[in-house]
C-alpha positions in Angstrom: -6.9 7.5 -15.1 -5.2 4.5 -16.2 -6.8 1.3 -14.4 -5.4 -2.1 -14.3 -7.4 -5.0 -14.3 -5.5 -7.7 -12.2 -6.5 -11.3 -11.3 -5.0 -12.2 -8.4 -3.8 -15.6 -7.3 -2.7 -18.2 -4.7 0.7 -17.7 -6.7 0.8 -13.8 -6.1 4.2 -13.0 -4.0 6.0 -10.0 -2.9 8.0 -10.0 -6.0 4.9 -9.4 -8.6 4.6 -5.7 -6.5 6.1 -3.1 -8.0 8.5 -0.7 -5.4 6.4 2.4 -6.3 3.7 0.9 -5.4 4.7 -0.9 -2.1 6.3 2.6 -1.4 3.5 4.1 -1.9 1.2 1.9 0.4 3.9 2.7 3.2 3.4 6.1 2.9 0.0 6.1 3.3 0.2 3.4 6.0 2.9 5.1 8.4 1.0 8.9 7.7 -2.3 7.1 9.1 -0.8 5.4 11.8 1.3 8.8 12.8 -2.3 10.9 12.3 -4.2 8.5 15.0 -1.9 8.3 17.2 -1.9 12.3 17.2 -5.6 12.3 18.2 -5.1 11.4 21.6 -2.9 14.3 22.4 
């Protein structure tokens, strides 16, 4: 596993995120919100 050490910043923006990441995080995000929203059925 290849880990990056990053310092973040008050100058971090949007643009310093890569799209495979950012895409990635959505995924995640909109599977969890889809699997608890499933619970209460």
């Amino acid at each position: 596993m290849i880990r990056s050490f990053y310092q973040h910043t008050h100058c971090d923006n949007i643009s310093l995120i890569s799209k495979e990441t950012l895409q990635a995080v959505g995924q995640v995000t909109l599977a969890t919100i889809i699997k608890e929203s499933n619970k209460d059925e």
